[in-house]
VOGU-3710 file (C-alpha; in Angstrom, 3 decimals, decimal comma):
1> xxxxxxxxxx> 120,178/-124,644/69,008  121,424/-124,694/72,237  123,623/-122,063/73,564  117,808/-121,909/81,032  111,527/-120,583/92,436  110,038/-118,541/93,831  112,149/-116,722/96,756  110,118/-116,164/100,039  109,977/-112,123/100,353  111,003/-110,825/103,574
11> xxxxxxxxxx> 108,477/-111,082/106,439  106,489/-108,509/108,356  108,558/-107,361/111,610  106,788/-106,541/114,461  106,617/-103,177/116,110  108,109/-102,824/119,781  106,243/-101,498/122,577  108,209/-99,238/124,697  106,838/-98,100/128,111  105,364/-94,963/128,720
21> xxxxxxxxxx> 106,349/-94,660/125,284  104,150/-94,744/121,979  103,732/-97,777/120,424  105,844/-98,111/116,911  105,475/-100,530/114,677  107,926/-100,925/111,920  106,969/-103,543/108,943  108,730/-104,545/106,303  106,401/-104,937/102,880  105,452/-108,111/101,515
31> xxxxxxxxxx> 107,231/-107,976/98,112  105,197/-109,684/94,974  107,763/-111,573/92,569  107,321/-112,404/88,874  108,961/-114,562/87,009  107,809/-115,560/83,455  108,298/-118,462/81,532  108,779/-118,455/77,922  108,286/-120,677/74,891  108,334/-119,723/71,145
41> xxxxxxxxxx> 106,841/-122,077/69,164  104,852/-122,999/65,782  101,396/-122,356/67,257  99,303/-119,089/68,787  100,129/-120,711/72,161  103,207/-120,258/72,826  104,095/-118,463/76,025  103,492/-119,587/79,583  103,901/-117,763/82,912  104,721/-118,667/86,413
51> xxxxxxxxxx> 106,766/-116,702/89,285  110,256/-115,823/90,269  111,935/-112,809/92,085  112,467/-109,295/90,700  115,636/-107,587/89,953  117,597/-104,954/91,738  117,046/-102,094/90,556  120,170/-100,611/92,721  123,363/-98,809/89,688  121,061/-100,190/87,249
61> xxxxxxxxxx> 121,707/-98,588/83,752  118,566/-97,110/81,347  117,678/-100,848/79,382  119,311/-101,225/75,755  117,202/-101,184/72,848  118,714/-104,521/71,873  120,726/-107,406/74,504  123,384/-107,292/71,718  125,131/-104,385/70,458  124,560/-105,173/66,977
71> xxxxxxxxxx> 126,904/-102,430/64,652  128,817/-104,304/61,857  132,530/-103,819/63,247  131,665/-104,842/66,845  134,200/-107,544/67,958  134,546/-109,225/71,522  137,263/-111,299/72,296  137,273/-114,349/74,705  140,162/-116,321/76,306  140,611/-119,601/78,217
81> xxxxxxxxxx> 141,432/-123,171/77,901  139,820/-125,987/75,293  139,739/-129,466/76,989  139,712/-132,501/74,037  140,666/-136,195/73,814  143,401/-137,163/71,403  142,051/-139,683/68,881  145,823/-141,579/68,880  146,517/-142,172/72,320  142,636/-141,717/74,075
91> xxxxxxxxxx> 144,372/-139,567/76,160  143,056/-136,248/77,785  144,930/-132,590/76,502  144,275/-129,595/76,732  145,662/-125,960/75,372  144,867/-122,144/75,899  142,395/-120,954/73,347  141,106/-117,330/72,147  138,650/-116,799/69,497  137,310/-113,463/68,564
101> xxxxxxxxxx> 133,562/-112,982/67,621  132,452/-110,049/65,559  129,080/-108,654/63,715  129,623/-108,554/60,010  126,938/-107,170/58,744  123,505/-106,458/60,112  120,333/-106,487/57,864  117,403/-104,370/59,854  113,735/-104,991/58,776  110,317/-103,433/60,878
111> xxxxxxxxxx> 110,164/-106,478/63,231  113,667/-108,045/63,132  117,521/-106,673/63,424  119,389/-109,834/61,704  123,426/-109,798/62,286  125,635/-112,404/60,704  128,034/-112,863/63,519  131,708/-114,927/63,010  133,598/-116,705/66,172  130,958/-117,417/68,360
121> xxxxxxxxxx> 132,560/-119,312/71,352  130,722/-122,535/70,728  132,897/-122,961/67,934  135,686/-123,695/70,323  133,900/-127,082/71,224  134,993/-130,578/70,756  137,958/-128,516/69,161  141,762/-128,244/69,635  141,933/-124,873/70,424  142,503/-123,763/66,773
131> xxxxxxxxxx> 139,468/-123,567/64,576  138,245/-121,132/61,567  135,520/-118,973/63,118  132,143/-119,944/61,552  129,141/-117,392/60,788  126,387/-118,051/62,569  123,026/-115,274/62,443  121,973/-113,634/65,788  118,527/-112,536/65,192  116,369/-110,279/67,661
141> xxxxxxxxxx> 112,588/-109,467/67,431  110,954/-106,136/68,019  109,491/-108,687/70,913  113,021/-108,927/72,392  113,293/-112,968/71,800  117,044/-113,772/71,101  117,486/-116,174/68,566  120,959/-118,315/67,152  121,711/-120,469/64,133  124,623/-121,879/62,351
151> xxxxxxxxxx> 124,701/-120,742/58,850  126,743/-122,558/56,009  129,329/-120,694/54,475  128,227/-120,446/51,171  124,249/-119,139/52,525  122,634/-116,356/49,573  122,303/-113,357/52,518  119,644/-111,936/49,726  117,036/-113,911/51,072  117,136/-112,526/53,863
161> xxxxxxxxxx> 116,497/-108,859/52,358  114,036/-109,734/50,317  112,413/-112,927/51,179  110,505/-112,832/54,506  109,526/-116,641/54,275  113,361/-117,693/54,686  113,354/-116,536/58,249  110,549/-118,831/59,324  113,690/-121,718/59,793  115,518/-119,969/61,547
171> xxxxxxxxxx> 113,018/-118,048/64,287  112,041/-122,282/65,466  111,928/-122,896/68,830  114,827/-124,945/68,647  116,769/-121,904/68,073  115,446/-119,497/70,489  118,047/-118,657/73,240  116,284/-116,530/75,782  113,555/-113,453/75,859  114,293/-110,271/78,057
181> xxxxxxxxxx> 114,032/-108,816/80,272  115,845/-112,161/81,746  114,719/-113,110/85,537  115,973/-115,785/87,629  113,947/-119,113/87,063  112,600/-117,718/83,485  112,883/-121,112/81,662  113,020/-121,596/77,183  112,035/-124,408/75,180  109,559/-127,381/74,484
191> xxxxxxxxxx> 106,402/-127,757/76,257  107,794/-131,149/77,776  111,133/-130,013/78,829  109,688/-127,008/80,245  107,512/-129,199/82,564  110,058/-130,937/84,090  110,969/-130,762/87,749  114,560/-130,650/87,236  114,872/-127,825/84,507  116,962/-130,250/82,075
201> xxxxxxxxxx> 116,940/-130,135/78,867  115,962/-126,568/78,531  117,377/-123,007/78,719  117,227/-121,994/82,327  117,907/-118,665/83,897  119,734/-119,913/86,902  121,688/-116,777/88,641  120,841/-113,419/88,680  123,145/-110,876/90,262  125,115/-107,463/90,584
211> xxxxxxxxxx> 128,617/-107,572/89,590  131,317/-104,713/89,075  132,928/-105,259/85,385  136,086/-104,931/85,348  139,492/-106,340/84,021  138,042/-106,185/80,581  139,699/-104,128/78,072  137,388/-101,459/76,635  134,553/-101,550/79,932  135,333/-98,866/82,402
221> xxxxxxxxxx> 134,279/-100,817/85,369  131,240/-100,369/86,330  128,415/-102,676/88,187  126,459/-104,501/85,780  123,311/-106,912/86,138  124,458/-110,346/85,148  122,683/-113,813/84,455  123,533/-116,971/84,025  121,910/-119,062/81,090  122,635/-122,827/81,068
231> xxxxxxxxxx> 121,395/-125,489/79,588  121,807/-129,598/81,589  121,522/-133,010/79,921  122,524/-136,167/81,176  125,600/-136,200/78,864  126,618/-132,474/78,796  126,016/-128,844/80,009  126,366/-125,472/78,537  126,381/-121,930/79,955  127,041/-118,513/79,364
241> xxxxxxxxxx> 127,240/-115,484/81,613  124,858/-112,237/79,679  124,608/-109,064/80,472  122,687/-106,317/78,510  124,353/-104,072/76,328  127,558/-106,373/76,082  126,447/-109,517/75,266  128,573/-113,011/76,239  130,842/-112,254/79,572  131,860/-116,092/79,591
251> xxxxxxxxxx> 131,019/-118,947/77,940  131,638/-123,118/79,046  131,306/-126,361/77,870  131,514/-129,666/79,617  130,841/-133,128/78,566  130,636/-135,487/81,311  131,971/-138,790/79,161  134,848/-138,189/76,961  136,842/-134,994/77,494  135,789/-132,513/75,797
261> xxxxxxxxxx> 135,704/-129,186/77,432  135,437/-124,928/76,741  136,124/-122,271/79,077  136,219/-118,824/78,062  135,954/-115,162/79,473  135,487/-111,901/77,772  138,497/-109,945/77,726  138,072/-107,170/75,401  135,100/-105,584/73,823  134,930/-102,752/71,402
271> xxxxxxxxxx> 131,505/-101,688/70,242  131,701/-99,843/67,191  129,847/-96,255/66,517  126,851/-96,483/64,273  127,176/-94,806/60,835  126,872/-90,952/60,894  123,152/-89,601/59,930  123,163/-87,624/57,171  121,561/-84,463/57,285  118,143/-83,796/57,110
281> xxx> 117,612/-87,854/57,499  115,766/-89,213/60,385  118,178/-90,805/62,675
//
């Protein structure tokens, strides 16, 4: 499902002699960047590395145990326009659209934390504006690999408790969205897509910044890392703003033929509190 260079570190300044003076010399260190570059797929060999540059570490909060806050009763809720092409006239329109996604339920096994999620904001594509919101599951590994897939409405959530063997479908390359710790240039999907020189057709890490949240109801603002996940063909593009710890900040859709476009931005988010421990259990 689809919902992804190596920056020059600074160079060495020379010292300045001063006369009569002692000589100083005042260097800058050559920085080493990483960036890695991940595929999941069917076989043992399924990673790859390359290079890319490091995050700042400057107001940078202790690292989530998962990129989603997955509690059942966790909603976010997105605003912003939906873009379509009326079937009548062949005519552009477009309307202001919210949709709000929330985690239903969350099954938790030793190497997986499962969430059946409803309203995710693809479902606002090639849409009017008013659609039902659709469950989708939001699996992540103990591995931190973040993986999405559309589920039908009528899917037996059993198997997923007690057959291991039904999550092979939906842990398929094809449905992986990203691995973190995220880096600029970290790229996910097929070994042919990931060779190309353009990064098409593959989930590309493209921005990687600072940012103060704020104007979202329920953050207190504060500066969070942000990156920017997209994914270019030759007839669309998709993309979505992440950040750890919240999840989705924004979300867009754009096909480049017939209108049909999605633009939405987090504007509240409510994480709910985990069920109380009861005494004497292990937390």
């Amino acid at each position: 499902m689809r919902f992804q260079k190596k920056v020059p570190a600074p160079s060495a300044i020379a010292g300045v002699t001063l006369f009569l003076a002692v000589l100083t010399v005042i260097s800058a260190p050559l920085i080493d960047a990483h960036q890695l570059v991940i595929l999941r797929a069917s076989d043992e060999d399924a990673r790859r590395t390359s290079t890319s540059e490091s995050p700042s570490k400057l107001n940078q909060e202790p690292q989530p145990d998962l990129f989603f806050p997955l509690t059942p009763g966790t909603w976010w809720l997105y605003r912003g326009t939906v873009q379509w092409t009326e079937s009548e006239t062949n005519r552009p329109a477009a309307t202001h659209a919210a949709i709000k996604m929330q985690v239903e339920r969350v099954i938790q096994t030793t190497d997986f934390t499962l969430a059946v999620i409803s309203g995710f904001p693809a479902d606002l594509d090639w849409s009017n504006g008013q659609v039902d919101p659709k469950p989708s599951l939001l699996i992540e590994t103990r591995d931190h690999e973040v993986f999405l897939h559309d589920l039908p409405p009528d899917f037996d959530y059993a198997k997923l408790e007690k057959d291991a063997a039904a999550l092979d479908k939906f842990l398929s390359q094809e449905n992986l969205l990203f691995r973190w710790p995220l880096k600029k240039g970290m790229k996910f999907g097929d070994p042919e897509s990931l060779r190309r020189p353009d990064d098409r057709y593959c989930w590309v890490v493209a921005t990687q910044q600072m940012k103060i949240l704020k104007e979202i109801k329920g953050i207190t603002p504060k500066p969070a890392e942000i990156f920017l996940l997209q994914f270019v063909t030759n007839p669309d593009d998709e993309q979505m703003e992440l950040s750890p710890g919240i999840g989705i900040l924004s979300y867009q859709y754009h096909h480049h033929g017939t209108v049909a476009d999605t633009s939405l931005t987090l504007v509240e988010f409510h994480p709910a509190q985990p069920p109380p421990v009861a005494p004497g259990a292990k937390p």
